[in-house]
DSSP file (Angstrom, degrees, kcal/mol; ACC not computed):
  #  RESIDUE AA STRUCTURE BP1 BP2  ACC     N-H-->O    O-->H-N    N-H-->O    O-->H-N    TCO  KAPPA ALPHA  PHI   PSI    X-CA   Y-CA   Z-CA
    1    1 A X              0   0    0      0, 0.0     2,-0.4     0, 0.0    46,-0.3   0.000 360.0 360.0 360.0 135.2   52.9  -30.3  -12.4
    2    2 A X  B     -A   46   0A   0     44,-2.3    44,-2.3    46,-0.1     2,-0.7  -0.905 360.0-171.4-110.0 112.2   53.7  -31.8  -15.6
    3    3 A X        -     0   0    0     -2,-0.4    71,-1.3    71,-0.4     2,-0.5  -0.830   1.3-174.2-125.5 144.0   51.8  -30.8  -19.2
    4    4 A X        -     0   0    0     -2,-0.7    40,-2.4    69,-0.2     2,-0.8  -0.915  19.8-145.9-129.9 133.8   52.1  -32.4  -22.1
    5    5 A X  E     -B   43   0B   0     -2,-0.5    38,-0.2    38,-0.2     2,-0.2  -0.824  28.5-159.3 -90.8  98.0   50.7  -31.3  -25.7
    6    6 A X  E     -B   42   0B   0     36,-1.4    36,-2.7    -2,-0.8     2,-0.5  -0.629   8.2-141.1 -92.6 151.4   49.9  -34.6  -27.1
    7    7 A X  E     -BC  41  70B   0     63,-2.2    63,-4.5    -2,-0.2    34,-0.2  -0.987  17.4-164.9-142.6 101.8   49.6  -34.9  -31.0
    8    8 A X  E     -BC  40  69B   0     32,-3.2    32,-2.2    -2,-0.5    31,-2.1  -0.673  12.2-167.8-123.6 116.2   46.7  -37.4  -32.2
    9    9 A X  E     - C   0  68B   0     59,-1.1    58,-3.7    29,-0.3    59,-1.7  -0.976  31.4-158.0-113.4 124.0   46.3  -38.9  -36.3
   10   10 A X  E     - C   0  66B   0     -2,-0.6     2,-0.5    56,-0.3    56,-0.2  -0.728  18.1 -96.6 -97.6 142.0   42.9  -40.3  -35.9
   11   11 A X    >>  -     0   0    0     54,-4.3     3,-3.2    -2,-0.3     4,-0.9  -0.692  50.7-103.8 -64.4  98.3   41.1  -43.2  -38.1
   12   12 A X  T 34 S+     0   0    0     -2,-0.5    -1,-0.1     1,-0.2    53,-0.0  -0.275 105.3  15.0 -46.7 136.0   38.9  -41.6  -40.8
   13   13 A X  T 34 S+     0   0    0     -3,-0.0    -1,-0.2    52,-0.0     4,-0.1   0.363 105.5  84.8  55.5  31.5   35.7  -41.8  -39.9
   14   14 A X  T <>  +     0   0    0     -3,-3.2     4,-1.0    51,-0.2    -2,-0.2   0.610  61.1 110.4-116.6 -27.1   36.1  -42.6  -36.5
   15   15 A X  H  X S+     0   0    0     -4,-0.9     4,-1.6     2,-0.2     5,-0.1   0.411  74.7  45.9  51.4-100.7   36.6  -38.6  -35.3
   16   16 A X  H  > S+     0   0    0      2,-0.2     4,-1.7     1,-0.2     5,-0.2   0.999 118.6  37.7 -72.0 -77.0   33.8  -37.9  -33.5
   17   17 A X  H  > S+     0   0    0      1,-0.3     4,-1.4     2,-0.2    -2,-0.2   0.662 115.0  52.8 -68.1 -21.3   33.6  -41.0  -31.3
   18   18 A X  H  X S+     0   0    0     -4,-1.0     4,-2.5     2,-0.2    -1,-0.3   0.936 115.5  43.6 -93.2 -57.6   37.6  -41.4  -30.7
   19   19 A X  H  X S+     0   0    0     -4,-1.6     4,-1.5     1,-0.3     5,-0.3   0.958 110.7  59.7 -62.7 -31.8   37.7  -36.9  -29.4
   20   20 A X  H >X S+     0   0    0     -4,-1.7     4,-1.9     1,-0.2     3,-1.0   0.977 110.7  38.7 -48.0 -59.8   34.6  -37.9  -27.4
   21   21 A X  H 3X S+     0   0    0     -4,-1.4     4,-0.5     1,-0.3    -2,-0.2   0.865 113.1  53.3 -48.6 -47.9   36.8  -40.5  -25.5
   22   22 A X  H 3< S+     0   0    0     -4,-2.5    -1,-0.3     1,-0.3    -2,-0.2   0.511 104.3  49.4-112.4  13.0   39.4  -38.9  -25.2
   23   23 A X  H << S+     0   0    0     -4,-1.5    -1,-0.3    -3,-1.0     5,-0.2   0.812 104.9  60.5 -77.4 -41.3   38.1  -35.7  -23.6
   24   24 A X  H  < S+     0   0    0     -4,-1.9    -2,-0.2    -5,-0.3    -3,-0.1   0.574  81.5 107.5 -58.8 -14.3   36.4  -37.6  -21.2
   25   25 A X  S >< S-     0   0    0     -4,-0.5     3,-0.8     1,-0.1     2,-0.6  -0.320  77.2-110.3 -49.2 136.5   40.0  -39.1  -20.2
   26   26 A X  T 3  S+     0   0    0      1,-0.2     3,-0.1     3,-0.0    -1,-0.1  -0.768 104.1  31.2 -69.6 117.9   41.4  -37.5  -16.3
   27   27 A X  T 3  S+     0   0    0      1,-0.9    18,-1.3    -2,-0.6     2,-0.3   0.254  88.5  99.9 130.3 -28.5   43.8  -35.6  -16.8
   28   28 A X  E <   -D   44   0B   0     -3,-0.8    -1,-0.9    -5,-0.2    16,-0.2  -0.839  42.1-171.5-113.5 151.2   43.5  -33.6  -20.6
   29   29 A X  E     +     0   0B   0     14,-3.9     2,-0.3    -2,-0.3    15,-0.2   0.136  63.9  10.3-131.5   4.6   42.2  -30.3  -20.1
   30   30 A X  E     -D   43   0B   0     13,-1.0    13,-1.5     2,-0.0     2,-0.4  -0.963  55.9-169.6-164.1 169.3   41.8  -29.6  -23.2
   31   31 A X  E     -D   42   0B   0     -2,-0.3     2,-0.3    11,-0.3    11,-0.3  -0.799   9.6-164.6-167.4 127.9   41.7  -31.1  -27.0
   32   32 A X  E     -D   41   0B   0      9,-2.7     9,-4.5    -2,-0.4     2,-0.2  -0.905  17.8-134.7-109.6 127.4   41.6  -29.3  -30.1
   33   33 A X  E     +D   40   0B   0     -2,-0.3     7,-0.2     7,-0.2     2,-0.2  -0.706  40.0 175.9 -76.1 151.1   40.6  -30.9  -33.9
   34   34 A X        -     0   0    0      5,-4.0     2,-0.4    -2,-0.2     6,-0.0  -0.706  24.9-127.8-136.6-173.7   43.3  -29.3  -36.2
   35   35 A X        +     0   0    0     -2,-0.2     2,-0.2     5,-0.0     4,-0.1  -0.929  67.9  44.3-156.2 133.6   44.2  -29.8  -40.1
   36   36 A X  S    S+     0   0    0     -2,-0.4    -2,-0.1     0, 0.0     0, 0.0  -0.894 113.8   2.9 150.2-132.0   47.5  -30.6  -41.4
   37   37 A X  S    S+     0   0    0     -2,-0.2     2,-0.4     1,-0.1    -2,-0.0   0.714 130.9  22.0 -27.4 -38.4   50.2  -33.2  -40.2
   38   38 A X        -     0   0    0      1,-0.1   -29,-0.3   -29,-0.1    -4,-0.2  -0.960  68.6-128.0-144.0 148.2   47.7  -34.3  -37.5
   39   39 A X  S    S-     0   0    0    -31,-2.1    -5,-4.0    -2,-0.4     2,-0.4   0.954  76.9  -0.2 -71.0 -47.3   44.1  -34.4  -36.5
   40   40 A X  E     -BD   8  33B   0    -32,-2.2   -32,-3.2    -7,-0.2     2,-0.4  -0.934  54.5-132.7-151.0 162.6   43.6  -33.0  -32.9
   41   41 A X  E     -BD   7  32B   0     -9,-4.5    -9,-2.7    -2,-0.4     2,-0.4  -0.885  16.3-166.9-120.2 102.7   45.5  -31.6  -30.2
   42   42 A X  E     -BD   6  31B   0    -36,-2.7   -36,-1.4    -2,-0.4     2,-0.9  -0.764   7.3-158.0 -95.2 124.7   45.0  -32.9  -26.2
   43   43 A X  E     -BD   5  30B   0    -13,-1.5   -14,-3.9    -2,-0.4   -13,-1.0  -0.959  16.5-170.6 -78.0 101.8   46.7  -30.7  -23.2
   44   44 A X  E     - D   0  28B   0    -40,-2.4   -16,-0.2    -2,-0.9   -40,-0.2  -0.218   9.9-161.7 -81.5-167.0   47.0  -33.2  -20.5
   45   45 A X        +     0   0    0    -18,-1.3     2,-0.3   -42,-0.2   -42,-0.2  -0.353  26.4 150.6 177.3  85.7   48.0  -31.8  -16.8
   46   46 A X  B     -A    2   0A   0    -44,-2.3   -44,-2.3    -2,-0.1     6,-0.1  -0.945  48.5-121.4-129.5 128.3   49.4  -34.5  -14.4
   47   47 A X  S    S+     0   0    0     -2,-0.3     2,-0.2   -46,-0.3     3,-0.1   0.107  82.7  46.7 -96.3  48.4   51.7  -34.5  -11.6
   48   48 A X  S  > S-     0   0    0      1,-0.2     4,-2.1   -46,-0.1     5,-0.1  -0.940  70.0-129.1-144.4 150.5   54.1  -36.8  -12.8
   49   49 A X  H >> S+     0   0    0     -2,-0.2     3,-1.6     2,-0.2     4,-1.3   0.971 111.2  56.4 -11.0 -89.3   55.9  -37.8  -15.3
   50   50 A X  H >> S+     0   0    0      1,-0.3     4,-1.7     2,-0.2     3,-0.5   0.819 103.5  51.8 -14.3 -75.9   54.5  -41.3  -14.5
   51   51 A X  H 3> S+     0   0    0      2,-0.3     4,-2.7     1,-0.3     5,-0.4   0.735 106.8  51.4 -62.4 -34.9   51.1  -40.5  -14.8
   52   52 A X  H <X S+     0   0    0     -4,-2.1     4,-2.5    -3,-1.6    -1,-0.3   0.955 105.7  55.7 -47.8 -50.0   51.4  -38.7  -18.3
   53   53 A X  H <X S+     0   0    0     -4,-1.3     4,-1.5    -3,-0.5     5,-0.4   0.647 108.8  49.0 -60.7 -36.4   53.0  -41.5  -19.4
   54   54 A X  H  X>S+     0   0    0     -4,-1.7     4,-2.5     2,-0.2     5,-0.5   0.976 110.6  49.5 -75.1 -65.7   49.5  -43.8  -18.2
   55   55 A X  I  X>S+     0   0    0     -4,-2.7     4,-2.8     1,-0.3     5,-0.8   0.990 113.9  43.1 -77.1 -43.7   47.1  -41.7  -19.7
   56   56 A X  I  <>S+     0   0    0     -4,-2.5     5,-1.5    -5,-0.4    -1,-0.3   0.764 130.4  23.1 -69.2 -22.5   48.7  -41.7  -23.0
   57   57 A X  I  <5S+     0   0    0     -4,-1.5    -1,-0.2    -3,-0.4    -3,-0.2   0.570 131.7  45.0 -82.8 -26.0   49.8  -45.6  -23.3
   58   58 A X  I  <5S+     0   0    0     -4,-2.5    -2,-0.2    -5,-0.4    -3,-0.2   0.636 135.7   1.3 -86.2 -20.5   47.0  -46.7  -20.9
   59   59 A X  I  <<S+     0   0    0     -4,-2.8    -3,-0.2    -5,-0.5    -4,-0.1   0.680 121.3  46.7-132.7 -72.2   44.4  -44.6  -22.3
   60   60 A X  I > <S+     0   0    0     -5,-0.8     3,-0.9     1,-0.2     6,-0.4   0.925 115.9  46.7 -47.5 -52.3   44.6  -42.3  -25.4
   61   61 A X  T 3 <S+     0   0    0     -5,-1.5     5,-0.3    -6,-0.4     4,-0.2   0.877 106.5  56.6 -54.2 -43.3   46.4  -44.8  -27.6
   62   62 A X  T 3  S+     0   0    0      2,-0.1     2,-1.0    -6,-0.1    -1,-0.2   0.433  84.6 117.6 -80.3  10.7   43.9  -47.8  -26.7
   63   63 A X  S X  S-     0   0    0     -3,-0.9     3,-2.7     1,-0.1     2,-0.5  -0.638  76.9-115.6 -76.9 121.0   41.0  -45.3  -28.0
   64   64 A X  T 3  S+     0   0    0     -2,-1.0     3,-0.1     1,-0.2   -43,-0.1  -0.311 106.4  29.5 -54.4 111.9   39.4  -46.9  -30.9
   65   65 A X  T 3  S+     0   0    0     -2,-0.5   -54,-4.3     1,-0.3     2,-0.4   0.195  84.2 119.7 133.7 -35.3   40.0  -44.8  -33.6
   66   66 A X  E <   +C   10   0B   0     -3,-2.7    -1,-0.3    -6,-0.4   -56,-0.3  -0.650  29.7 171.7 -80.9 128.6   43.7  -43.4  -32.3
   67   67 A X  E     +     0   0B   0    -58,-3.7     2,-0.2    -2,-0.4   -57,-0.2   0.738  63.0   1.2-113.0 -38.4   46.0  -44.6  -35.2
   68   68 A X  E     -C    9   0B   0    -59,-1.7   -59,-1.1     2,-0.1    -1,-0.4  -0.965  59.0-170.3-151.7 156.3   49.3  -42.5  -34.0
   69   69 A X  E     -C    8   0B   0     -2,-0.2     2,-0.4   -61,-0.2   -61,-0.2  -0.912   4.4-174.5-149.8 140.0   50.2  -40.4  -31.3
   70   70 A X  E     -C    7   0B   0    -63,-4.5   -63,-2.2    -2,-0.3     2,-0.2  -0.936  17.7-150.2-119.3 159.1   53.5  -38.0  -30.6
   71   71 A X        -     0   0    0     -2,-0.4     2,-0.4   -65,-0.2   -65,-0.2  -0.759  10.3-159.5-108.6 154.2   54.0  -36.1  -27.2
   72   72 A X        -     0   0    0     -2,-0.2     2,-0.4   -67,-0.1    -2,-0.0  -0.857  18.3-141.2-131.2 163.8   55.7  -33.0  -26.7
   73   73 A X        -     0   0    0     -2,-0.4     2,-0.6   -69,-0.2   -69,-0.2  -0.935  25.2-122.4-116.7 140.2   56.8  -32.6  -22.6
   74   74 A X        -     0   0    0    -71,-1.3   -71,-0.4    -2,-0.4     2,-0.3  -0.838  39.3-174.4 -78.2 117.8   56.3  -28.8  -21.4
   75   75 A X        -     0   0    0     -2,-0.6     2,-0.5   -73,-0.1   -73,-0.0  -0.658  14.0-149.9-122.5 168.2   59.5  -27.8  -20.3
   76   76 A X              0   0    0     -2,-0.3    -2,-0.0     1,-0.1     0, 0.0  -0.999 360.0 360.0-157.5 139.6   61.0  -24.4  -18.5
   77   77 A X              0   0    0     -2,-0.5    -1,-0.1     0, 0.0    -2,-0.0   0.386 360.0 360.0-112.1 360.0   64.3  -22.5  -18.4
């Protein structure tokens, strides 16, 4: 299993309709609005690589509204 905490700058006034979308995505399991650097915070949960990589260029990014996005990969020692 593969998670990634992806890290979302959003279009003012687009918000609400862009976190609607992008909870509804398969695959995030969770998504938090935040305040500072960045607007919201998505947990995704995929088992691959691959498939992270799809929702977040195939999906999150093409959400109207998503302006920037960085990923972090969950990793273990």
């Amino acid at each position: 299993m593969v998670k990634g905490y992806l890290l979302i700058k959003l279009v003012p006034g687009l918000e609400s309709s862009a976190l609607s979308q992008i909870r509804a995505i398969p695959g995030v399991t969770d998504l938090n609005l935040v305040f500072g650097g960045w607007d919201a915070i998505a947990t995704a949960e995929v088992k691959s690589l691959f498939e992270l990589s799809r929702i977040i260029v195939g999906e999150v990014r093409s959400v109207q509204g998503v302006q920037d996005t960085s990923t972090l990969v969950q990793g273990e020692l």
